[in-house]
ROSE-937413 format. One record per residue (C-alpha): x, y, z; residue in one letter. Coordinates in Angstrom, 1 decimal, always signed. Example, Ala and Ser with C-alpha at 12.3 -4.5 7.8 and 13.67 -1.06 7.14 Angstrom:
! residues 2
<atom x="+12.3" y="-4.5" z="+7.8" resn="A"/>
<atom x="+13.7" y="-1.1" z="+7.1" resn="S"/>
! end
This chain:
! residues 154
<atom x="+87.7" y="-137.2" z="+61.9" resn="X"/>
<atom x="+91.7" y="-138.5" z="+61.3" resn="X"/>
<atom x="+90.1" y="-141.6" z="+60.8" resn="X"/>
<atom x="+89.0" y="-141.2" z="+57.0" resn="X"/>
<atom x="+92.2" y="-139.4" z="+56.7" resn="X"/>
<atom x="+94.6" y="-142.2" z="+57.9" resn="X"/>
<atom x="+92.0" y="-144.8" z="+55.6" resn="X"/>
<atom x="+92.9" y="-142.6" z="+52.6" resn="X"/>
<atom x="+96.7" y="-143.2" z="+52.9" resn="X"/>
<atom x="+96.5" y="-146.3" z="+54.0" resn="X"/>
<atom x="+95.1" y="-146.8" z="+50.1" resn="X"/>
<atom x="+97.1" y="-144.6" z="+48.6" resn="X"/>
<atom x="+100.2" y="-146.4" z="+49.8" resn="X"/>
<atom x="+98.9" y="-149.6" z="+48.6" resn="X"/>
<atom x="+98.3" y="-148.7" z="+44.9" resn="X"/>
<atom x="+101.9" y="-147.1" z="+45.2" resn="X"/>
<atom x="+103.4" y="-150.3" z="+46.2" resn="X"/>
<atom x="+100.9" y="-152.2" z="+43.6" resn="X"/>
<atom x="+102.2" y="-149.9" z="+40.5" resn="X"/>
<atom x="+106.0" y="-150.6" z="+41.2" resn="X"/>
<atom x="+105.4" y="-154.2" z="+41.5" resn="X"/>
<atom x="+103.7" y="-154.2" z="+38.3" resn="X"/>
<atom x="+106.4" y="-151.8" z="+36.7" resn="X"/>
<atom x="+109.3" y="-154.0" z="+37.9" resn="X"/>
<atom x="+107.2" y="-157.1" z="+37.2" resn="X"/>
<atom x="+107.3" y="-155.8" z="+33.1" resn="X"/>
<atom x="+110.8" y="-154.8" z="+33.2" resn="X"/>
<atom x="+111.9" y="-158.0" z="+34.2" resn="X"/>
<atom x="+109.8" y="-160.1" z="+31.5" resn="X"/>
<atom x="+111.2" y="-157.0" z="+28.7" resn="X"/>
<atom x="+114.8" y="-158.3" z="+29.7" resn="X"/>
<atom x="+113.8" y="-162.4" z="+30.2" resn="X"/>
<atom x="+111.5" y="-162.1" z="+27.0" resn="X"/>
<atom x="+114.3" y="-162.6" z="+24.0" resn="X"/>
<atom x="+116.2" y="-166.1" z="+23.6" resn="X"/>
<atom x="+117.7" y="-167.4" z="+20.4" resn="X"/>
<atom x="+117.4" y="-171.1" z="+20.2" resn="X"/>
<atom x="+120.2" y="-173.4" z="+20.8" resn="X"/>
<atom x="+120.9" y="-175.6" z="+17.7" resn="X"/>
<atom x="+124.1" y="-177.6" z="+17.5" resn="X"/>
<atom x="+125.2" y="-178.8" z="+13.9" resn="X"/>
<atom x="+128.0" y="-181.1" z="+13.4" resn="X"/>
<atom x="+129.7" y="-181.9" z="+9.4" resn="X"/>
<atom x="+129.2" y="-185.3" z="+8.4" resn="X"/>
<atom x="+130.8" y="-184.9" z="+4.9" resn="X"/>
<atom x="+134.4" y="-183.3" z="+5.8" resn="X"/>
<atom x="+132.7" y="-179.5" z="+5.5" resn="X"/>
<atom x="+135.3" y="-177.2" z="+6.3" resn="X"/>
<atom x="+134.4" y="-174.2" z="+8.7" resn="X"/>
<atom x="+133.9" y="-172.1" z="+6.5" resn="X"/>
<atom x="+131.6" y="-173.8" z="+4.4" resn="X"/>
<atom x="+129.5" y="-174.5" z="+7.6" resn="X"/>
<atom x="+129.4" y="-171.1" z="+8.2" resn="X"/>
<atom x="+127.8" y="-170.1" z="+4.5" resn="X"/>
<atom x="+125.6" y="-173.2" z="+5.0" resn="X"/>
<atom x="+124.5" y="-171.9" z="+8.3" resn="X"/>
<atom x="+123.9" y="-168.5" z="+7.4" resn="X"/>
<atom x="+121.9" y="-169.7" z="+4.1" resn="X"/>
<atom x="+119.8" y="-171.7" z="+5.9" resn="X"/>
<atom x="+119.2" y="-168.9" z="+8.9" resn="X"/>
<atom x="+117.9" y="-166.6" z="+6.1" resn="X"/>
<atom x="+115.7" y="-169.5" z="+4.6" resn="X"/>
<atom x="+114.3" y="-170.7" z="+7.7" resn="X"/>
<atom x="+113.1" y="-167.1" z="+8.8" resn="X"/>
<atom x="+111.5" y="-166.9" z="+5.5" resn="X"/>
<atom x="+109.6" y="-170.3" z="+5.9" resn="X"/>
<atom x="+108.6" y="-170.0" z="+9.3" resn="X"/>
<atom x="+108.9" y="-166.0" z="+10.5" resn="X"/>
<atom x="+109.4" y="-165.3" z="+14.2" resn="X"/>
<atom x="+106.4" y="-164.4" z="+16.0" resn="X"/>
<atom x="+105.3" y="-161.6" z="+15.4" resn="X"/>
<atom x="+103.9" y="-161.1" z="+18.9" resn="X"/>
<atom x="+104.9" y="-158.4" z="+20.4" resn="X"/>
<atom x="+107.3" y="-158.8" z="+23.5" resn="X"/>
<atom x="+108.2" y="-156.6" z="+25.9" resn="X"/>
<atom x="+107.3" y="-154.5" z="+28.8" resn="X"/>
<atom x="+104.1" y="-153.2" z="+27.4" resn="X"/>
<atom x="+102.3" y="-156.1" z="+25.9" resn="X"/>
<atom x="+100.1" y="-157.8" z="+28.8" resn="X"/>
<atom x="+98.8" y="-154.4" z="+30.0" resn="X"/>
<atom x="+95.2" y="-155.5" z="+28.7" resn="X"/>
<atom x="+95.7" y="-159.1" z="+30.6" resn="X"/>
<atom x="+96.7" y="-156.8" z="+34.1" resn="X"/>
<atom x="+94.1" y="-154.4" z="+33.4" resn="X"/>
<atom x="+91.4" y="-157.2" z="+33.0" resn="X"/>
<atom x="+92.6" y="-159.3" z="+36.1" resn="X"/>
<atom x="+93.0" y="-156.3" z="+38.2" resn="X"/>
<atom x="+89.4" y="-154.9" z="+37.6" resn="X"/>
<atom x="+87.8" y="-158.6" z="+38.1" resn="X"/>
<atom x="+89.9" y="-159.1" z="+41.1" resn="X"/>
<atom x="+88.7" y="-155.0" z="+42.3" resn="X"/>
<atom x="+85.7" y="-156.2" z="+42.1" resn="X"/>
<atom x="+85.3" y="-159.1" z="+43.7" resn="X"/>
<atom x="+87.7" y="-157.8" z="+46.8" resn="X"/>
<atom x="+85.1" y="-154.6" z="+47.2" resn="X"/>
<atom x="+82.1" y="-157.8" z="+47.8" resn="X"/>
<atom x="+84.4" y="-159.4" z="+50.1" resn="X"/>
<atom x="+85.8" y="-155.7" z="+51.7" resn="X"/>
<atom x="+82.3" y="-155.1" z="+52.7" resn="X"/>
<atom x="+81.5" y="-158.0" z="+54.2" resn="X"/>
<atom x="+84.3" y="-157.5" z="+56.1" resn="X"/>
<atom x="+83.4" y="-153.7" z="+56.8" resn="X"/>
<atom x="+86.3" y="-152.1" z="+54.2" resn="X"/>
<atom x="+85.8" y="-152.4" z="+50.8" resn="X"/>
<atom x="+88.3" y="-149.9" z="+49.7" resn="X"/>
<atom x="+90.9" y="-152.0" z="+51.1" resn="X"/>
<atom x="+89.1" y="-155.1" z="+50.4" resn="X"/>
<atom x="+88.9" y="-153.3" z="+46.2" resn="X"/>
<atom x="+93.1" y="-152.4" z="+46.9" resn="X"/>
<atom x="+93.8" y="-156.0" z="+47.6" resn="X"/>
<atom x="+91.6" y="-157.6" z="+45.3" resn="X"/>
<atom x="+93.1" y="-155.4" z="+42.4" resn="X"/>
<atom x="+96.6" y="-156.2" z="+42.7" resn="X"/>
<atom x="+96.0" y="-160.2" z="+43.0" resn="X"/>
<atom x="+93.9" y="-160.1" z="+40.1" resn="X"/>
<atom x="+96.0" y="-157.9" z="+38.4" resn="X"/>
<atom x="+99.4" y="-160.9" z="+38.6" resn="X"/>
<atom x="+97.1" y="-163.4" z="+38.0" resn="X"/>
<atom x="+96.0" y="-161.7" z="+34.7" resn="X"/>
<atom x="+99.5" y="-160.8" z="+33.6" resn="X"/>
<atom x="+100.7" y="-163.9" z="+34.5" resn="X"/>
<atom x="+97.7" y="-165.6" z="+31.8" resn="X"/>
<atom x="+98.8" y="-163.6" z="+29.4" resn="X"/>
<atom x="+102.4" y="-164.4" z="+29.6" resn="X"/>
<atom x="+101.7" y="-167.1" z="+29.3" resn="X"/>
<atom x="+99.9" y="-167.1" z="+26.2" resn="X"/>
<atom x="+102.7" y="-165.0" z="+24.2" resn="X"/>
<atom x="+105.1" y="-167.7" z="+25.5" resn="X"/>
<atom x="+103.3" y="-170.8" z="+24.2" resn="X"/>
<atom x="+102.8" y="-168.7" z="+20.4" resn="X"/>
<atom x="+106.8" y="-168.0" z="+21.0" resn="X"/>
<atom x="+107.6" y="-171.3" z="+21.8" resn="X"/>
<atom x="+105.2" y="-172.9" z="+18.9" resn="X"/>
<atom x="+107.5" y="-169.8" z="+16.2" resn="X"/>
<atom x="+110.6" y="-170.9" z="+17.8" resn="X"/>
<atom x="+109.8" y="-174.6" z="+16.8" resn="X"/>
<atom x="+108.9" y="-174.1" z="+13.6" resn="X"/>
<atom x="+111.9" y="-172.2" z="+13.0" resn="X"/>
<atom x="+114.0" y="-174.7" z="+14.1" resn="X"/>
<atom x="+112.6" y="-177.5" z="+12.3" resn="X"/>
<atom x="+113.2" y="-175.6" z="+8.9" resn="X"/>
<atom x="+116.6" y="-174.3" z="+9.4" resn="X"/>
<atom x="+117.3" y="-178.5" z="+10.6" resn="X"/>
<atom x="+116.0" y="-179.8" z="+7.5" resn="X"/>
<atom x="+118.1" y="-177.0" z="+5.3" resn="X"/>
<atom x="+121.3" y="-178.5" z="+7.0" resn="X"/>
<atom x="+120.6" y="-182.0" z="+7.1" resn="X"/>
<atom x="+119.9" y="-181.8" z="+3.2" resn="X"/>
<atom x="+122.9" y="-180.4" z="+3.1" resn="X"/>
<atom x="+124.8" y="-183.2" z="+4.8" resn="X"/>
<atom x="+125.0" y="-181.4" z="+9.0" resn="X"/>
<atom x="+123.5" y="-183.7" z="+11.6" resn="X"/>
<atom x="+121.5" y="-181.3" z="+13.8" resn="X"/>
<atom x="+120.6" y="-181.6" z="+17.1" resn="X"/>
! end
């Protein structure tokens, strides 16, 4: 009878060691998750510094307005629905292979935290290609504000 006892936490030290991967898994993307683009601007009329520096802030404010950041939210919350998913596909498909294998708990266990990164990791993804597409736009308006203004931007 220890048997079903030693099983039991056997499991419930693997879904301990599956939630703090996953919680230090969205703490790092929460801290990783914010860059400001790099965009280097050089005077090609004689602007003095501090004229660049209205020029610059002018044309921060009216790039946000013509292309907003992404409003995605970012963080360590936001692909709890893409780990959730993966994990309850990958649950299931370890519990098939589990009792084939004679254990489906720990077959379910395994299965769950695999398909729980991979779905995290797809929807990372995602929010980083919308990011990335916000980030260009952005950067393409505030450009064409200081090169009609007489910057060369690169």
């Amino acid at each position: 009878m220890k048997r079903p006892r030693v099983q039991e936490e056997s499991k419930m030290r693997c879904v301990r060691a599956i939630g703090i991967f996953l919680a230090t898994a969205m703490v790092a993307s929460a801290v990783f998750a914010q860059t400001e683009p790099k965009v280097f601007v050089a005077p090609n009329k004689g602007q003095s510094a501090d004229q660049q520096s209205k020029d610059t802030a002018e044309c921060k404010q009216l790039a946000t307005q013509q292309a907003p950041p992404s409003q995605a939210p970012t963080g360590a919350g936001t692909h709890g629905r893409g780990t959730t998913r993966g994990a309850a596909k990958g649950a299931a498909a370890g519990a098939a292979v589990g009792a084939i294998a004679g254990d489906a708990g720990k077959g379910a266990a395994a299965g769950a935290a695999v398909g729980g990164v991979k779905g995290r990791r797809d929807s990372k993804r995602g929010q980083q290609a919308e990011q990335a597409g916000a980030q260009n736009d952005w950067v393409r308006a505030f450009s064409a504000c200081m090169e009609s203004r007489g910057y060369t931007v690169k």
